[in-house]
C-alpha positions as CSV (number, residue, x, y, z in Angstrom):
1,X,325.4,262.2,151.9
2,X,326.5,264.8,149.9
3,X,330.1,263.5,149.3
4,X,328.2,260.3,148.0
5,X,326.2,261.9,145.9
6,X,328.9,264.5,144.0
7,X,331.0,260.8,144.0
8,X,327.9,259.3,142.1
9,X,327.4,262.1,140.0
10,X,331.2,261.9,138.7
11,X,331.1,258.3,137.9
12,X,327.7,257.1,137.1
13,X,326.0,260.7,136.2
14,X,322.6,259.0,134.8
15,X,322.1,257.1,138.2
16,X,322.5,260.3,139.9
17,X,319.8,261.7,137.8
18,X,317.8,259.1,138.7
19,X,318.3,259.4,142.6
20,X,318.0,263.6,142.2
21,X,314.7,262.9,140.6
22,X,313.4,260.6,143.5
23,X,314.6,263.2,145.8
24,X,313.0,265.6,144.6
25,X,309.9,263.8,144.4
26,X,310.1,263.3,148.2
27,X,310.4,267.2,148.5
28,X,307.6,267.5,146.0
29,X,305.2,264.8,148.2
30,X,306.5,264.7,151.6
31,X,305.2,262.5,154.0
32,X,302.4,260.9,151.8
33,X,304.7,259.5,149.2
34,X,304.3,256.1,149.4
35,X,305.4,252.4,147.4
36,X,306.9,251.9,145.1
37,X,309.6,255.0,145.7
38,X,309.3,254.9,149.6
39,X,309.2,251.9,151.8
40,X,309.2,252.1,156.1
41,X,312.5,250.3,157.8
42,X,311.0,248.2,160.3
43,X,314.5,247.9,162.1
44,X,315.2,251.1,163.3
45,X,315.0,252.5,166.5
46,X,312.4,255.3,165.0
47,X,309.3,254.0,163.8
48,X,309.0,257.0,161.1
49,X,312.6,255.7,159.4
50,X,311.7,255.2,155.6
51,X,314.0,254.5,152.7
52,X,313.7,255.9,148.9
53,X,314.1,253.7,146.2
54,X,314.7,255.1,143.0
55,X,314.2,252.8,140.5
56,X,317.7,253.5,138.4
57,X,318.1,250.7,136.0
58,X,321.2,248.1,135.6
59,X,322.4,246.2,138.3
60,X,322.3,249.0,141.1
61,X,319.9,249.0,144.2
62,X,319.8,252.5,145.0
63,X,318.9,253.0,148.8
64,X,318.8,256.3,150.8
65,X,317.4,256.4,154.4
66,X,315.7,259.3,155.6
67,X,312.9,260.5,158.4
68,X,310.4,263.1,158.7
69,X,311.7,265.1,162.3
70,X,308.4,267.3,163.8
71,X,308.8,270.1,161.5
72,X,307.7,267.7,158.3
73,X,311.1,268.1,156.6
74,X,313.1,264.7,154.8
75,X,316.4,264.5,156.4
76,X,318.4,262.2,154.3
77,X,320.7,260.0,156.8
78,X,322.2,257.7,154.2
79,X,322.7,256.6,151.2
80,X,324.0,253.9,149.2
81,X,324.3,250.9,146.5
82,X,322.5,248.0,148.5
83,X,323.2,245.5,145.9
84,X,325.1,242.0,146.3
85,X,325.0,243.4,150.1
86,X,321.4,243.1,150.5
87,X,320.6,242.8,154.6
88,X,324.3,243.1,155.4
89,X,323.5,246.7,154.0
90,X,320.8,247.7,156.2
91,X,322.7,245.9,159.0
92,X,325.7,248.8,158.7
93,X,323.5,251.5,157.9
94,X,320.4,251.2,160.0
95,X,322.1,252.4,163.4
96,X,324.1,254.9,161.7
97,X,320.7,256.6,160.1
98,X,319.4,256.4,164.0
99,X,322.2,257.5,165.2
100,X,322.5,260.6,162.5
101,X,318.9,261.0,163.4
102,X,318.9,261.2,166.9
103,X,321.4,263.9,166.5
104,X,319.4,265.9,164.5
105,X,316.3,265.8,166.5
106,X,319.0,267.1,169.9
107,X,320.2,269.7,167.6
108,X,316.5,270.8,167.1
109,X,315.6,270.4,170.8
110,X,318.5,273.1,171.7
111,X,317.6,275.7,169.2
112,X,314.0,276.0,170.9
């Protein structure tokens, strides 16, 4: 995520405005932001997966998949341009998000 984001930031610095604003409006809200910036992924293994949409002009479709674990807190999974790729997109990315996921909530489980 954060290689993608510093890549976005060098070559298309206004999108990346666009998408630091979003996320930070999912800081600000947290679980009760809803449409149009946050939609549920019906897909994944985890009935909590979501995806932010930041609405960033042109021809890109921003995407960046993220769940709430059980202490409340977004963890962004993955993020990308969905556009011209549209269910192929979430076809490659929805089991990597689970999968990223999945490890996250183990590493939370051992440091109980």
């Amino acid at each position: 995520m954060v290689a993608w984001f510093i890549r976005l930031s060098e070559d298309e610095p206004e999108v990346a405005d666009q998408v630091a604003a979003a996320v930070d409006k999912l800081a600000e809200e947290g679980p009760t932001l809803g449409r149009p910036l946050v939609d549920r992924i019906k897909r994944s293994r985890h009935h909590h997966m979501k995806e932010l949409r930041p609405r960033v002009g042109g021809e890109s479709e921003i995407r960046i998949l993220f769940a709430f674990d059980p202490e409340r807190e977004a963890i962004l999974l993955v993020a990308g341009d969905k556009s011209g790729q549209w269910n192929l997109w979430y076809d490659l990315n929805i089991p990597i998000a689970d999968d990223r996921f999945d490890r996250h909530l183990d590493a939370l489980k051992e440091g109980e």
